[in-house]
Residue, then its C-alpha position, 0 to 999 in steps of 0.5 A: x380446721x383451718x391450714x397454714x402453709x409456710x415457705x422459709x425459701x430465703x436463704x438465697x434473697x432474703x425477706x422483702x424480696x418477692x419478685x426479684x429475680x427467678x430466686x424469689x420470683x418462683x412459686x413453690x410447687x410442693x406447698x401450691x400442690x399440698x395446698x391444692x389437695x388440701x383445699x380440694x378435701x374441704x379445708x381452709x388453706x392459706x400461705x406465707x411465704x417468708x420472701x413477702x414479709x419484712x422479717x421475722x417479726x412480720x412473721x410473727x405477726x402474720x401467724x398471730x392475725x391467722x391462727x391456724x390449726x396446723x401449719x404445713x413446711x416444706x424443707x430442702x437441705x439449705x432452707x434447715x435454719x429459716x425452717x426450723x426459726x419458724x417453727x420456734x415462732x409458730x410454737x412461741x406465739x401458738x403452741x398448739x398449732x401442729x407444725x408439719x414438716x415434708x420435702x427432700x431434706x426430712x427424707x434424706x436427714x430424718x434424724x437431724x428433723x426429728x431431733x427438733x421436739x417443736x416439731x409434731x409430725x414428720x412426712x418423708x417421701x411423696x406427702x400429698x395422700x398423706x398430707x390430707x389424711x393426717x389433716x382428717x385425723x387432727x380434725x377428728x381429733x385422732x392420733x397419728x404417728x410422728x414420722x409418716x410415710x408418704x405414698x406415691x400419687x397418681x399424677x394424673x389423678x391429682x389437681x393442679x398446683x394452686x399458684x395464687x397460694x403465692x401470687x396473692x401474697x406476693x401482690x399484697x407485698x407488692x409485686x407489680x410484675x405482668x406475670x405470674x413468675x418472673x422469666x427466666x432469660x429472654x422469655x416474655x412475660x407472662x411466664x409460667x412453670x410447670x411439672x411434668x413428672x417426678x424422678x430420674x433415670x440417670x446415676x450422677x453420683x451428685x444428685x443420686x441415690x437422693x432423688x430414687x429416694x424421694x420418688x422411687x427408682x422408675x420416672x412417673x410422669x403425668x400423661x400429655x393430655x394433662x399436661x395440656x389441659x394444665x396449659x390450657x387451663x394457665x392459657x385461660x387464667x394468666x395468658x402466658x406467653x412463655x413457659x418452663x417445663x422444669x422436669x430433671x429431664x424431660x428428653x428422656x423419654x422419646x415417645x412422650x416428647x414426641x406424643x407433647x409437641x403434636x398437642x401442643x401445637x394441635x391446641x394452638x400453643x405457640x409459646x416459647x419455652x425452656x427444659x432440661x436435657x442431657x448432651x448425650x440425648x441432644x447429639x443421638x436425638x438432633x430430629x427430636x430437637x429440631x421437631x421441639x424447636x419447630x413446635x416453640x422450644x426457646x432453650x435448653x438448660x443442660x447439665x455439662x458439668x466438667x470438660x474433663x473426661x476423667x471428671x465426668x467418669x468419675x461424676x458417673x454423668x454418662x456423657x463425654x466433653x465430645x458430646x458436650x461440644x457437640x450438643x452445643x453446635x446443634x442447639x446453635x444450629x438450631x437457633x436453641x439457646x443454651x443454658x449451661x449447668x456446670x460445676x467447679x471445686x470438685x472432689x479430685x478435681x485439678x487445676x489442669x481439669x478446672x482450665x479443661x471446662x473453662x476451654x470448653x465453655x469458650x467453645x460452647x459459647x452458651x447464651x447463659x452460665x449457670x456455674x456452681x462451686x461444688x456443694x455435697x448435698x445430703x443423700x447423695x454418693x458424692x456427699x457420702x464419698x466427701x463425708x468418708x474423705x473428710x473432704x467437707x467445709x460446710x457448717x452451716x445449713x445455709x451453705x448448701x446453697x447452690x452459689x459460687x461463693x465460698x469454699x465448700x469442700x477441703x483441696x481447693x484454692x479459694x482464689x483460683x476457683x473465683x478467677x476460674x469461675x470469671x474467667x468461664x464466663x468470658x467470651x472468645x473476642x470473635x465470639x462476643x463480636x458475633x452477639x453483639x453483632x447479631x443484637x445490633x442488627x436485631x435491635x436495629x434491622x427490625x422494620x417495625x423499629x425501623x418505622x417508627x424511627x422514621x415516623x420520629x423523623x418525619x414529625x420532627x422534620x422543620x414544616x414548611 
């Protein structure tokens, strides 16, 4: 039986653009792990991946040349319209292909997914189990029930993403990069990322209760020493040269952290990555940091979120703007660059508590700014408090889009939000004389660069 997995993810770049930035330039690890577990079972897997093809047609013509048995899609809430168009082209060309769709949003809005009659079978929860099981009973033409129950997998028990489920495509489009994801920031290629684990110990009223939903209320993660052997194992195949360990929070949990960087460098790694971690732990944990840093760690994404304190409470983020500043300084001290998350357009939020993060950003000085316009996300309280309060603007599934463009919620002015979204991003004068600065000397007080500069001067020099 043979197995088509399909990622729609084009609502942000759009078809042809494989490999243009990190929006279209990451695999997908819920499709790569299915995929995995799919082909370890016996089956016959392949993938589209919408962001290599010219457009819908394209699509239709790849369907038709592949003739899969089942076809396997995974949705978030803003890949809803791309999904669904797929499946309406699955079932046009081969209406007896079994469409199968699993992630967050058939979890969070299972109603809205299984109001859609082209749609076979339905996985909500952690699919992979559950996935090959259903895939055994089509095989032996059993019956299964449509909404399926997913079953929470021991980690280290599964296989390793299958990422040339992606990099094959990609290059039969054309991606040319010496790497199989494109980096973020400043990392080398080649650049990989990775998942340790799966879930999250905090209650932000924007994200919670969805992601205890989707995992359950306690973070599993895979033990350290699988985890190294991926990275070993990605050391062997790609040779990369940087990574992201894109977990909600990988500093959550000390002793993992602590047990991670001891193997890391006893196997020899020395490559530079980036994670996520909250202020709060950076400030009570700077010795953790620092032993990070010393191990290969490049940067921090941190969720700063607002520097109001009111907003913050009401966010239920469990951080002060303090901790914020504070967090800030360390990962400067430590030569961490920082990759600040933060929201503006907020429900209550005022103009005055706007200026509040704005003046903290300045005071931050983060190396990148990641900002949103806020989005009320399905599943979350923070959404249900938008629903109650007739608070929402979005109409369409493409605007859960995490972007900072266009209103998304009632009570805010559109042309504020656009003028505080740039002026967030702009630099204290002393605090752009001081990068730029530094880059010049880094550009120019290199001696490898200083040789070859006067290696250049001396071929030029008129011969005698």
């Amino acid at each position: 039986m043979k197995v088509t997995l399909v990622y729609a993810g084009i609502v942000g770049q759009g078809f042809a653009s494989a490999g243009k930035g990190m929006d279209a330039g990451w695999i997908n690890h819920a499709l790569s792990m299915l995929g995995a577990c799919a082909r370890d079972a016996g089956f016959s897997v392949d993938l589209i991946d919408l962001r290599a093809l010219e457009g819908w047609d394209h699509f239709r013509s790849e369907i038709l040349a592949r003739k899969p048995d089942v076809t396997g899609l995974t949705m978030m809430s803003v890949d809803f319209n791309p999904v669904m168009r797929s499946i309406d082209v699955i079932k046009e060309v081969l209406p007896n292909t079994v469409t199968v769709i699993g992630g967050p949003h058939p979890t969070l809005a299972l109603d809205e997914v299984t109001s859609n009659p082209k749609v076979d079978h339905i996985v909500v929860h952690e699919g992979e189990t559950v996935f090959v099981e259903l895939l055994r009973r089509l095989q032996n033409g059993e019956k299964s029930e449509r909404v399926i129950e997913g079953q929470k997998a021991d980690l280290d028990a599964l296989p390793f993403i299958d990422r040339d489920l992606f990099l094959n495509e990609w290059r039969k489009a054309g991606y040319r990069l010496d790497s199989p994801e494109v980096p973020m920031g400043n990392l080398p290629p080649p650049f990989v990322t990775i998942i340790a684990g799966r879930g999250c110990m905090y209650n932000c009223s924007f994200c919670q209760p969805a992601e205890r939903r989707l995992f359950g209320g306690k973070v599993r993660r895979r033990s350290v020493a699988n985890v190294i052997q991926e990275l070993i194992y990605l050391r062997d195949k790609y040779h990369f040269k940087s990574l992201l360990i894109h977990d909600d929070c990988l500093t959550e949990d000390r002793k993992w952290v602590l047990e991670f960087c001891e193997a890391y460098k006893a196997n020899g790694f020395d490559q530079p990555f980036f994670c996520q971690s909250r202020a709060d732990i950076i400030v009570k944990h700077q010795d953790l940091i620092k032993l990070m840093r010393g191990v290969g760690l490049s940067g921090m994404m941190i969720g700063f979120e607002s520097g109001s304190q009111r907003v913050l409470k009401f966010l239920r983020k469990g951080t002060t703007v303090e901790q914020n500043l504070e967090a800030g300084r360390i990962c400067h001290r430590l030569g961490v660059q920082v990759w600040a998350n933060y929201m503006i357009g907020l429900p209550t939020e005022t103009r005055e508590e706007i200026m509040d993060t704005i003046r903290m950003l300045k005071e931050i000085d983060p190396d990148y700014y990641s900002p949103a316009f806020y989005t009320p996300h399905p599943g979350s309280d923070l959404y249900t408090y938008c629903l109650e309060n007739d608070l929402s603007l979005i109409t369409d599934h493409d605007a859960y889009r995490r972007n900072p463009t266009g209103l998304k919620i009632k009570g805010h002015d559109y042309e504020f939000l656009t003028y505080a979204l740039e002026e967030s991003r702009r630099r204290k004068p002393l605090n752009a004389f001081r990068r730029a600065a530094r880059a010049a000397l880094k550009r120019y007080a290199s001696p490898r660069k200083a040789a070859r500069k006067l290696r250049r001067l001396v071929l030029a020099a008129p011969q005698s």
